[in-house]
FIMARRO-797955 format. One line per 2 residues: number of its first residue (from 0); for each residue y negated, z negated, x negated of C-alpha. Coordinates in steps of 0.1 Angstrom, whole numbers, plus 5000, padded with zeros to 4 digits. Layout:
# residues N
NUM> Y/Z/X ~ ...;
# end
This chain:
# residues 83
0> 5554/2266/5290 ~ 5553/2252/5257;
2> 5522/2268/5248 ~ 5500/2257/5274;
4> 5514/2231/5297 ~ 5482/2221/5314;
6> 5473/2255/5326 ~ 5507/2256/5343;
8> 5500/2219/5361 ~ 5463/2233/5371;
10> 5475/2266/5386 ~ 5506/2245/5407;
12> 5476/2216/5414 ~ 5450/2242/5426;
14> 5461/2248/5462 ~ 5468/2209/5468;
16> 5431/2203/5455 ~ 5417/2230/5475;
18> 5430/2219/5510 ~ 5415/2184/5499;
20> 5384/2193/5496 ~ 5386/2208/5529;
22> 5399/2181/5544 ~ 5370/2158/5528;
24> 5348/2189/5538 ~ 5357/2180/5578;
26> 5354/2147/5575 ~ 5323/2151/5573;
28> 5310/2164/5603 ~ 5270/2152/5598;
30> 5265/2174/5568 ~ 5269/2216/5566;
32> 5299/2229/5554 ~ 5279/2251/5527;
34> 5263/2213/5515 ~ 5298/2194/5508;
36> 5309/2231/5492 ~ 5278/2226/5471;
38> 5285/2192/5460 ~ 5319/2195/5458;
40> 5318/2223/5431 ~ 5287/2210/5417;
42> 5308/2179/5406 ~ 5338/2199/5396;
44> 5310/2221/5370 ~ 5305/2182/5357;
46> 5333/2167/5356 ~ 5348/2198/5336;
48> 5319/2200/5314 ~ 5317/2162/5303;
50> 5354/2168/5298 ~ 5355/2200/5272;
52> 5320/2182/5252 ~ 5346/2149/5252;
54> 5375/2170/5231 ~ 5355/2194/5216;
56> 5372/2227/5236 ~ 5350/2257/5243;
58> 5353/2291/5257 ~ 5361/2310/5229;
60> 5399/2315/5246 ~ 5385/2343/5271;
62> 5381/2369/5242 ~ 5418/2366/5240;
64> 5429/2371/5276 ~ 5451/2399/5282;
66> 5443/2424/5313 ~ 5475/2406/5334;
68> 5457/2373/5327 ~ 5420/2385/5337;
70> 5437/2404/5369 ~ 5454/2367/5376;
72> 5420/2349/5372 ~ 5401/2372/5393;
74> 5428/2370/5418 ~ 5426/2333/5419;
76> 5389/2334/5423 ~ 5388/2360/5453;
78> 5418/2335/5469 ~ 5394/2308/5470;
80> 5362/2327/5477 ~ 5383/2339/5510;
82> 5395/2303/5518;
# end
């Protein structure tokens, strides 16, 4: 925890930002569900990129990443993919 407080916060905040999306994803009914998915991660790739230009953090951290890490981070990513 002391190490890397943020990543804990993200990982607790990720379902609770996931099921908003999809709530703002029925919302609204006029446009295709595979559109608002578009935008929606389109503005996550921006807002997370204007974010580690602004304090200078890169991705040199995946180089590091133990095989119980990776196994988490591809879990994470088929979890989303299925929802």
């Amino acid at each position: 925890m002391q190490s890397a407080p943020w990543a804990l916060i993200a990982l607790i905040a990720q379902p609770f930002l996931l099921a908003g999306g999809d709530i703002a994803m029925r919302k609204m009914r006029k446009m295709p569900e595979s559109l608002c998915s578009a935008y929606q991660n389109v503005s996550l790739t921006l807002l997370a990129s204007i974010y580690m230009f602004a304090t200078g953090l890169s991705f040199d951290f995946i180089w590091t990443l133990s095989a119980e890490a990776w196994f988490y981070i591809v879990l994470s990513c088929a979890l989303t993919i299925i929802s």
